[in-house]
GUTOR-841321 format. One record per residue (C-alpha): x, y, z; residue in three letters. Coordinates in Angstrom, 2 decimals. Layout:
BEGIN
<node <X; Y; Z>; ala>;
...
***
This chain:
BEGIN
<node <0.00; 0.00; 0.00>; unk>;
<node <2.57; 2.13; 0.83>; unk>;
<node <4.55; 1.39; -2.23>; unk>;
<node <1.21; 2.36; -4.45>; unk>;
<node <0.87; 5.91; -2.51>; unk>;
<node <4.69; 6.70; -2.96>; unk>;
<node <4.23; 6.03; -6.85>; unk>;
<node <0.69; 7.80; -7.51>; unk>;
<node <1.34; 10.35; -5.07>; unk>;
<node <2.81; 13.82; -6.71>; unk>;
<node <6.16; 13.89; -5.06>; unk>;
<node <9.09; 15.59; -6.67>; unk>;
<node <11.97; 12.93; -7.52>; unk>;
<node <14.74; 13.71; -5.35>; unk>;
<node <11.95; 13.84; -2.53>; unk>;
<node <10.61; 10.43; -4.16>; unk>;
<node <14.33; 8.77; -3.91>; unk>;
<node <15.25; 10.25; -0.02>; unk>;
<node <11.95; 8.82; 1.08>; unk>;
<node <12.78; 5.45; -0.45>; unk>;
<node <16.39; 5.26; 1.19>; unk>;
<node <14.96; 6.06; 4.46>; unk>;
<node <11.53; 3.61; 4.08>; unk>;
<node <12.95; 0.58; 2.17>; unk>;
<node <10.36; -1.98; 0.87>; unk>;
<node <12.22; -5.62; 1.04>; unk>;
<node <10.77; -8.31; 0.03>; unk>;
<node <10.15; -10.74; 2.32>; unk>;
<node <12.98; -13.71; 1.94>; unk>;
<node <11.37; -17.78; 1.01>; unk>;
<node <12.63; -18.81; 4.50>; unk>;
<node <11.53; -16.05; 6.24>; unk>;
<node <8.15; -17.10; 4.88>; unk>;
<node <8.61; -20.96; 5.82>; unk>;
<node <9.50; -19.97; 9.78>; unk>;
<node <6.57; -17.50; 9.92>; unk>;
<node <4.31; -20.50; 8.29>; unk>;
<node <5.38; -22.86; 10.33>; unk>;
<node <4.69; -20.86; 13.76>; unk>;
<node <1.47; -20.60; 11.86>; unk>;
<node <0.69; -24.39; 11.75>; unk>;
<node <2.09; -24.70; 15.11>; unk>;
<node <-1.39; -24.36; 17.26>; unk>;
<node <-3.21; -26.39; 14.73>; unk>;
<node <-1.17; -29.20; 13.63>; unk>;
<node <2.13; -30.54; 16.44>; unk>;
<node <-0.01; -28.92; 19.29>; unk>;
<node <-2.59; -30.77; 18.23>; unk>;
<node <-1.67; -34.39; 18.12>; unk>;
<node <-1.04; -33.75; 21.76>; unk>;
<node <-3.93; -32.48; 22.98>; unk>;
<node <-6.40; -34.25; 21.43>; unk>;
<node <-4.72; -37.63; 22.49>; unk>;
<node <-3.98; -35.53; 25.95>; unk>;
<node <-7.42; -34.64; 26.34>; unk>;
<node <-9.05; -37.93; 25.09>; unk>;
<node <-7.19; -39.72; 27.75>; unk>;
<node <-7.92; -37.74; 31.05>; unk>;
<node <-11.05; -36.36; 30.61>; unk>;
<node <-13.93; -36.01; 27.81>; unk>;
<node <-13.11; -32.04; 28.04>; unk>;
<node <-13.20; -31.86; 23.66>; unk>;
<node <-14.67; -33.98; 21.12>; unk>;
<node <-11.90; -34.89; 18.98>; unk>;
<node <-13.07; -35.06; 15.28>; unk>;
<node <-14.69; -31.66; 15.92>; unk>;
<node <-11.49; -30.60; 17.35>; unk>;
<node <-9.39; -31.81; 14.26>; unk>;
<node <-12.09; -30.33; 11.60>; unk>;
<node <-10.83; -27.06; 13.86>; unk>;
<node <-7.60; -27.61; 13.30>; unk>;
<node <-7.51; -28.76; 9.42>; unk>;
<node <-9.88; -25.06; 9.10>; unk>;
<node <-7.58; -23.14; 10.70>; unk>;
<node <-4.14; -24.45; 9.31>; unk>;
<node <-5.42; -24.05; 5.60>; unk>;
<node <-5.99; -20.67; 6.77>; unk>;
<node <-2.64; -20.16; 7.85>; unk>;
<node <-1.40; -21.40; 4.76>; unk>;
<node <-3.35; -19.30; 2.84>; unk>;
<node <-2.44; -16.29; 5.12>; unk>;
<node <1.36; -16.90; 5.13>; unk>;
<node <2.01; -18.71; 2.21>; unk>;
<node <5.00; -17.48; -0.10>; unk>;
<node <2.91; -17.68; -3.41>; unk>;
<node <-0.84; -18.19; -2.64>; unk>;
<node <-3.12; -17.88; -5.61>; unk>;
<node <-6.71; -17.15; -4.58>; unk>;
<node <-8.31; -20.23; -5.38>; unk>;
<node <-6.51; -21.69; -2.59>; unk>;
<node <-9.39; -20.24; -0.16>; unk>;
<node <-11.03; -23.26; -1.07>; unk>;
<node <-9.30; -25.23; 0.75>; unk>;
<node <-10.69; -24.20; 3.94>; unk>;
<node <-14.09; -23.33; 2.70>; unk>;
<node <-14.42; -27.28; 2.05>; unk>;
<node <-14.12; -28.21; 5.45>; unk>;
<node <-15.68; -25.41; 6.96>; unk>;
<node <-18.59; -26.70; 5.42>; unk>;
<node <-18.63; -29.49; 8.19>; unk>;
<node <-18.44; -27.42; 10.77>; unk>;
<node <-21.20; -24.87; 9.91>; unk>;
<node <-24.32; -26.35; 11.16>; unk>;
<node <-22.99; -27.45; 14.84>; unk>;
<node <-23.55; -23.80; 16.01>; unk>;
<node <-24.26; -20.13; 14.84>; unk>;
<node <-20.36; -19.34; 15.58>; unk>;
<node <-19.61; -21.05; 13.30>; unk>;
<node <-22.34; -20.95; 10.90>; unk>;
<node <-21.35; -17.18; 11.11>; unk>;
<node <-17.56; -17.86; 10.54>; unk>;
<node <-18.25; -20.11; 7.25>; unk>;
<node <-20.68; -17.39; 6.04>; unk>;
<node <-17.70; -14.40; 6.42>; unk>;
<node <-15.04; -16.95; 5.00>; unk>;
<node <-17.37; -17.57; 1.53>; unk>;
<node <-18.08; -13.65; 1.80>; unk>;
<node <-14.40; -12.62; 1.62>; unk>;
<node <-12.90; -15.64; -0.01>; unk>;
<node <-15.42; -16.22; -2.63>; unk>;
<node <-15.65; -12.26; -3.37>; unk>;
<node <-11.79; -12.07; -3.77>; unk>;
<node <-12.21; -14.77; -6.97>; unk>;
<node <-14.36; -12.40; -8.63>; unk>;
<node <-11.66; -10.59; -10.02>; unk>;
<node <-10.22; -13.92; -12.03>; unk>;
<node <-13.70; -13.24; -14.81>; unk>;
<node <-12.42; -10.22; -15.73>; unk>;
<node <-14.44; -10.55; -18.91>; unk>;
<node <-17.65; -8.38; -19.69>; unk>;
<node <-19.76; -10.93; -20.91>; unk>;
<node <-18.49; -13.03; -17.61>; unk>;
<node <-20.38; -9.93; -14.95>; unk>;
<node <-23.76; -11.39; -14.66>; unk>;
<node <-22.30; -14.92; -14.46>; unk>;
<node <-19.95; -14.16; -11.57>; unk>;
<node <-22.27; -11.64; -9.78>; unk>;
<node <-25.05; -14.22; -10.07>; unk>;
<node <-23.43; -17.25; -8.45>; unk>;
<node <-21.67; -15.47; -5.81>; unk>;
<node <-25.54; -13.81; -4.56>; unk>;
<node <-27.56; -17.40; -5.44>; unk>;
<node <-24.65; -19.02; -3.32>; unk>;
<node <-24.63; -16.25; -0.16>; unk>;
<node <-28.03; -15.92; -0.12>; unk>;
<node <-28.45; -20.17; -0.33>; unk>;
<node <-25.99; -20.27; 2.36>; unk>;
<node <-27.40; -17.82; 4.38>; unk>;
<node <-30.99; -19.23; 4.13>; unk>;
<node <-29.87; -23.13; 4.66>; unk>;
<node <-28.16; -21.85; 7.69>; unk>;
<node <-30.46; -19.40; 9.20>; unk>;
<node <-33.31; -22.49; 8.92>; unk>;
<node <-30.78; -24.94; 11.04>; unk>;
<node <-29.97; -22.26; 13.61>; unk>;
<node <-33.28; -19.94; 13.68>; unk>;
<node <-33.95; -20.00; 17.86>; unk>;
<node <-38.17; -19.00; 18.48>; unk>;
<node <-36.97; -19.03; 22.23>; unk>;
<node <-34.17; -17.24; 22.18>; unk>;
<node <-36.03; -13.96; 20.90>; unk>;
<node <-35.78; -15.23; 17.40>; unk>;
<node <-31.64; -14.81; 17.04>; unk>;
<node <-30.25; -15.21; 13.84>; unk>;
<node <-26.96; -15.99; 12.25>; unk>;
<node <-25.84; -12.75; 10.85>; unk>;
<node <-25.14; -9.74; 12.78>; unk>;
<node <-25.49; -6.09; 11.88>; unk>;
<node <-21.57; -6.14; 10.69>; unk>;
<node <-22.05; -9.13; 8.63>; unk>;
<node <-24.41; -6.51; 7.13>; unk>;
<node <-22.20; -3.09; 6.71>; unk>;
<node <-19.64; -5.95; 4.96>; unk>;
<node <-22.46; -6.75; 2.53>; unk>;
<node <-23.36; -3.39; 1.92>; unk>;
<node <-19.26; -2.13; 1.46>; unk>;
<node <-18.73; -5.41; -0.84>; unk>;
<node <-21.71; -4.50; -2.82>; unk>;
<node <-20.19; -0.86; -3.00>; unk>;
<node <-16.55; -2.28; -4.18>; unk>;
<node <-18.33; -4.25; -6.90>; unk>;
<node <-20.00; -1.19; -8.73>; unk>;
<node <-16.91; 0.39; -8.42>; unk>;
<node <-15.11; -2.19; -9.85>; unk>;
<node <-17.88; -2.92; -12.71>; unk>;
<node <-19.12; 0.30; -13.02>; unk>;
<node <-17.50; 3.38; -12.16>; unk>;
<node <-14.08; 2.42; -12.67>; unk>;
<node <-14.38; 0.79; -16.16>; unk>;
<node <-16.28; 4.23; -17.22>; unk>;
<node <-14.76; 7.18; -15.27>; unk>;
<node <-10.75; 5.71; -14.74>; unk>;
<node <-10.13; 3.46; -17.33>; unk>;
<node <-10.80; 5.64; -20.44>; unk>;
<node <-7.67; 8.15; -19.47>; unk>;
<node <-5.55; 5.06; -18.23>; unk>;
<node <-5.44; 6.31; -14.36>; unk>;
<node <-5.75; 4.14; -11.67>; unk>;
<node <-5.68; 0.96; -13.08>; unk>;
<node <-4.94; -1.36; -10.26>; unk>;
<node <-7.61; 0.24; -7.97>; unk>;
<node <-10.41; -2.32; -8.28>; unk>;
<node <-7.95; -4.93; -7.69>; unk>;
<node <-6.01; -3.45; -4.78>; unk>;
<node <-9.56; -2.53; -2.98>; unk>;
<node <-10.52; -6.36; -3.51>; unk>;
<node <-7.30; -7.42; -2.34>; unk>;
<node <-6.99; -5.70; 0.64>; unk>;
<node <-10.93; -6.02; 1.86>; unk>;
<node <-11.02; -9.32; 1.32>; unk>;
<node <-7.30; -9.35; 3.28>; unk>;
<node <-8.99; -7.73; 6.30>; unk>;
<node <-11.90; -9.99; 6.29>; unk>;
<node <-9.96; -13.21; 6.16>; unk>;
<node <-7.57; -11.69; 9.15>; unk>;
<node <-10.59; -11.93; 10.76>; unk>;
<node <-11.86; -14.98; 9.47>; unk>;
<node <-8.22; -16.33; 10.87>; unk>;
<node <-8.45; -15.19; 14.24>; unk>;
<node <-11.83; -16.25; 14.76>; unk>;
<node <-10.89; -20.14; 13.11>; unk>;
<node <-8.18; -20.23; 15.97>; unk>;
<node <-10.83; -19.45; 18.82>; unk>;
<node <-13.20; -21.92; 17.70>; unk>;
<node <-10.87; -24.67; 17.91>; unk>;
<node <-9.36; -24.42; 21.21>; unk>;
<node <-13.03; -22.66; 22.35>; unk>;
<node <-15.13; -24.63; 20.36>; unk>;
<node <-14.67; -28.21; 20.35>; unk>;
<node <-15.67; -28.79; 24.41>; unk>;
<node <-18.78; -31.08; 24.04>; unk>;
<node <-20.96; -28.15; 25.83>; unk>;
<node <-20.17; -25.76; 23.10>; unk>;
<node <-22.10; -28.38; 20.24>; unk>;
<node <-25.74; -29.31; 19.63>; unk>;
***
């Protein structure tokens, strides 16, 4: 981000080049990734093995296929989140499994529905064609608002003053992805692109909402499996 602003911003060269020798931009080195990656998969893969055999043993504290459904969730996440070269399809990966883990409460109904928000939006950006809008636009809503619907049915509660999955900032991220897309489809294609300015705007707005939601998304994955998997927290 920085890097964009300190070429787009109207700053005099030799003001450009001092800047630069004072604020360096390296680039991060393929072990430095591989360390950082594997302190990543630390909590959900070695730490693990020995809990859930730990736990299994002295007391039925954690169910532990719920527990390692957890932990296959949340490393895929921090592979995705720390990986050297991670292409966005790779989201998948821990939307698949997710999947398994969505109807056993509305935590975590609520953290597959903000993973396929952010993850799925980010792919949007891979049918760059025209005649490819309404396609991608029109499975992304049919498979939110299936989602959403399937999920809000399993965890509607009549006694619990009718609660429901989403919350109102599951809503304001709606509403600001919905405002990123027309910019994207609309108002960039007719008010940037024709001079040539600001090319890599739609995709650096994608990239780094969808980057803040899957932070998120992260976070929450690692509280849900050492928070989640007690047999009291499950239906």
């Amino acid at each position: 981000v920085a890097t964009f602003i300190f070429r787009k911003a109207p700053i005099p060269g030799d003001i450009r080049g001092l800047l630069e020798s004072f604020i360096p931009f390296p680039e991060p080195k393929p072990s430095l990734v591989a360390l950082l990656l594997l302190v990543g998969l630390w909590p959900g893969g070695i730490d693990m093995a020995w809990k859930v055999g730990r736990w299994s043993l002295v007391k039925p504290l954690c169910n532990p296929g719920k527990f390692f459904i957890h932990a296959v969730v949340f490393c895929s996440l921090s592979a995705f989140m720390l990986g050297y070269h991670v292409h966005e399809k790779a989201i998948m990966t821990a939307v698949i499994p997710l999947t398994l883990l969505a109807t056993n409460s509305r935590h975590t109904a609520r953290l597959y529905i903000r993973t396929c928000m952010f993850g799925l939006f980010g792919l949007l950006p891979l049918l760059f064609r025209p005649e490819e809008l309404l396609l991608k636009v029109g499975l992304y809503v049919t498979w939110m608002c299936g989602a959403i619907y399937g999920l809000e049915r399993v965890h509607y509660d009549r006694h619990g003053g009718g609660r429901t999955v989403l919350t109102k900032m599951d809503f304001v991220a709606f509403a600001t992805l919905a405002v990123v897309l027309i910019f994207m489809e609309i108002i960039h294609p007719i008010v940037f692109m024709p001079s040539g300015r600001m090319e890599f705007l739609p995709l650096m707005t994608t990239s780094m909402l969808c980057a803040i939601g899957l932070v998120g998304c992260w976070t929450e994955s690692w509280k849900h499996m050492f928070y989640g998997s007690v047999k009291t927290a499950w239906r």
